[in-house]
NUBAGU-950138 format. One record per residue (C-alpha): x, y, z; residue in three letters. Coordinates in steps of 0.05 Angstrom, whole numbers, plus 5000, padded with zeros to 4 digits. Layout:
<atoms>
XYZALA;...
</atoms>
This chain:
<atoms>
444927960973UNK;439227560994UNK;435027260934UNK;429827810942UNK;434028360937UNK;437728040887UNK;430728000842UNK;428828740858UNK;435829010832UNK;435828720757UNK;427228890758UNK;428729580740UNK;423529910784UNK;420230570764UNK;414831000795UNK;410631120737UNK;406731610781UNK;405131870835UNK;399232300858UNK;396332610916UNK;387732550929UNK;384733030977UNK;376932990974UNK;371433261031UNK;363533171025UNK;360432671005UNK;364532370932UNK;364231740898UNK;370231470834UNK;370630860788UNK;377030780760UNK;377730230709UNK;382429620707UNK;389629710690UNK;394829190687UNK;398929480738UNK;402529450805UNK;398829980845UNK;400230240909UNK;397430770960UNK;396930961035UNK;391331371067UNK;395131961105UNK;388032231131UNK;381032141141UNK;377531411113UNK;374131211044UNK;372630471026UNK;374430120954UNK;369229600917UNK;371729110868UNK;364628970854UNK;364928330882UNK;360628460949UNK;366028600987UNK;368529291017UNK;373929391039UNK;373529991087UNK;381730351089UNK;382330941144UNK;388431351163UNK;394530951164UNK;392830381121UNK;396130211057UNK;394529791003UNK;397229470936UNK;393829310888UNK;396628770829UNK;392728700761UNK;386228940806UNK;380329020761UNK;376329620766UNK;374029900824UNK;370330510865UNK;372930890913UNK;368831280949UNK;366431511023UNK;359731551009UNK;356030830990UNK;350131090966UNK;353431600908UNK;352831490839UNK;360531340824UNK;363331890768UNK;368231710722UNK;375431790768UNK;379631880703UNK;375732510667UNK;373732820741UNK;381533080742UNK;386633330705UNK;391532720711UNK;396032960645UNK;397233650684UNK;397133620756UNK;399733140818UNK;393933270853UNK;386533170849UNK;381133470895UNK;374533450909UNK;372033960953UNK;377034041010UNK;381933481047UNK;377733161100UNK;381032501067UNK;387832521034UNK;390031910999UNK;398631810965UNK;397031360906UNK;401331160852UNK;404630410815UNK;410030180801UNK;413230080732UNK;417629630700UNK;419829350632UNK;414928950600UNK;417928260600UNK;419528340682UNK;411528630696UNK;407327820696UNK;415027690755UNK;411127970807UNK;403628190773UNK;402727410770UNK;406127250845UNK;401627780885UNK;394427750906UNK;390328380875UNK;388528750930UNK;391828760996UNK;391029261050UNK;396529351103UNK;393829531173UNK;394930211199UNK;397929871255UNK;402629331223UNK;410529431221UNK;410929651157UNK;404930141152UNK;409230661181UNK;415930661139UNK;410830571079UNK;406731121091UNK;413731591106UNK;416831261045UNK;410731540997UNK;411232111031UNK;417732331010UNK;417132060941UNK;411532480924UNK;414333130916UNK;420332810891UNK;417232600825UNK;415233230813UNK;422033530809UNK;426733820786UNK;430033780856UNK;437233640855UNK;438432910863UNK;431232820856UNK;431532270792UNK;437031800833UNK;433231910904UNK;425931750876UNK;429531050839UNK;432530880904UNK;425730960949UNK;421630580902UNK;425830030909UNK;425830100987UNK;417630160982UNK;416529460934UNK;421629140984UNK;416729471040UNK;410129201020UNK;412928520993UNK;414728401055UNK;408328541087UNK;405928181034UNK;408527551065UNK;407227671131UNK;400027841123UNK;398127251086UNK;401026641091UNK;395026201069UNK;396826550997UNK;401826170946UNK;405826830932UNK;409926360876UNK;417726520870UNK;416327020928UNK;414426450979UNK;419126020954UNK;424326490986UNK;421826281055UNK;421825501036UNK;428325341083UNK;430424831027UNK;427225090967UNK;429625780992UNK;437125560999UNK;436425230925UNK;434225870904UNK;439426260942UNK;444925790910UNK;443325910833UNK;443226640850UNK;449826670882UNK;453326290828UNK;449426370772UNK;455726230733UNK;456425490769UNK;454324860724UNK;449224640764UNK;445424060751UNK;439223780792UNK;442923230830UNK;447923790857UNK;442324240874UNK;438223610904UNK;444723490950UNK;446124090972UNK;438724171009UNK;439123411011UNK;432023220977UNK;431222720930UNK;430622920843UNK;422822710852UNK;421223170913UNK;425023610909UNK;422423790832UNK;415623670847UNK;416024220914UNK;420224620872UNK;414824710815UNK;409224740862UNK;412425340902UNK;415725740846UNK;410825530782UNK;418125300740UNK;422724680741UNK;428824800781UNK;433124880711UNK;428025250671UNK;428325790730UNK;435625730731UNK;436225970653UNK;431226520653UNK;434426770716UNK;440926780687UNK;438327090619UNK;435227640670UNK;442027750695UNK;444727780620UNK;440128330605UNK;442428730656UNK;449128620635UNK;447228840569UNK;443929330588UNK;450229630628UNK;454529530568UNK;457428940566UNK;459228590501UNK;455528030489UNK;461127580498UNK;462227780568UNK;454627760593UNK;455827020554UNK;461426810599UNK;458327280662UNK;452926730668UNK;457326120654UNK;456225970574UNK;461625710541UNK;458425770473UNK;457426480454UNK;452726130398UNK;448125720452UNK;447326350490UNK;444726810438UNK;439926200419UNK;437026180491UNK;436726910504UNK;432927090432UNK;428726480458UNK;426026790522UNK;426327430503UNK;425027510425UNK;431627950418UNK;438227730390UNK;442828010453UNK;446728460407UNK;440328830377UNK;437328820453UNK;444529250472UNK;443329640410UNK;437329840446UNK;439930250500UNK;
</atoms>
């Protein structure tokens, strides 16, 4: 696997929701802030979203958009309607989809969810709003990806739990990507790293031997940088020293071990510790859990 893929796989991606918005006449919503990776596509018809900061940005069929730790916001096709309140205007608890009116504009809206301690990995990596161009590469298998996960989530189709977890993985990958390729004047973090040809390859070498005893003169070698640059590029692209994001990477990969199964002895020796002792220290460190109760867990 490439380091991406590697990242999505242990991330435990969810679709918390997902919900269909059809709306004609003249309507106006303010939704509030939620600390959340949000995603939608317009499938018909245009509306425009305002973060309140002077800016509109105007979405029309086609165009996606994600939206990461985005504080509130109005969407709306009319500009001079007094925004109602999005969240008691439907009945979110009981239905998958809200109207208003008719379906001159249908929007698929819903976020992704993960485990608390894997949310700031990519919340804190993304920029809050981006909108994907009807007309990019990726609009398309987006939009068709949403598509088919809607009714999904509803269930209880057979299959429907193990084909909706597979699809939201396919539809982060999706917009990460166009992430990326939409803006590269934004420091995406770890994400951007990945694209770093050196940086990049250091990265891909931890996660293909996680196991390995690396130090920082191997990994300085082997994309043949010196300690000082290559730490210093290192940091400034990924936000960690090269060994601190070795360990919590390889505690990431414990919990999913744990998570599995595994006995905490063999997620110990899985990521190369020696001492079953040190490695219990380091993963109740990062993540406030003795391994054994964090197994317990599941």
């Amino acid at each position: 696997m490439d380091p991406l893929s590697e990242v999505i796989s242990l991330l435990n991606v969810r679709a918390a929701r997902c919900t269909r918005f059809e709306a004609s006449g003249n309507w106006s919503y303010r939704f509030p802030a939620k600390p959340a990776l949000k995603f939608g596509a317009i499938l018909k018809g245009d509306c425009w979203m305002d973060f309140g900061t002077g800016v509109r940005h105007h979405l029309s069929a086609g165009d996606s958009f994600l939206l990461a730790n985005a504080p509130g916001y109005v969407l709306a096709n009319d500009e001079q309607a007094l925004p109602a309140d999005g969240i008691a205007m439907f009945d979110w608890e009981h239905s998958d989809v809200a109207r208003h009116e008719g379906d001159d504009t249908v929007l698929v809206a819903g976020s992704f969810q993960f485990d608390a301690s894997d949310a700031e990995l990519l919340l804190d990596a993304l920029p809050q709003i981006l909108i994907i161009p009807g007309g990019h590469p990726s609009a398309a298998a987006i939009r068709s990806t949403l598509q088919i996960i809607a009714p999904e989530i509803k269930g209880p189709q057979i299959g429907a739990a193990l084909l909706t977890e597979r699809l939201v993985d396919v539809l982060l990958v999706l917009v990460l990507r166009a992430a990326l390729e939409l803006d590269r004047s934004t420091d995406f973090g770890w994400i951007g790293a990945l694209a770093d040809p050196r940086i990049g390859k250091a990265i891909g070498l931890m996660h293909n031997d996680p196991a390995h005893p690396w130090t920082l003169e191997i990994l300085c070698a082997a994309v043949a940088m010196s300690r000082s640059a290559f730490s210093k590029r290192f940091k400034s692209l990924v936000g960690r020293a090269p060994l601190d994001y070795l360990l919590h990477w390889r505690m990431r990969i414990a919990r999913d071990q744990l998570r599995r199964g595994a006995s905490v002895a063999a997620a110990s020796l899985h990521i190369g510790y020696a001492s079953e002792s040190a490695f219990r220290h380091a993963f109740k460190r990062l993540h406030g859990n003795a391994p054994k109760r964090y197994r317990a867990s599941f």
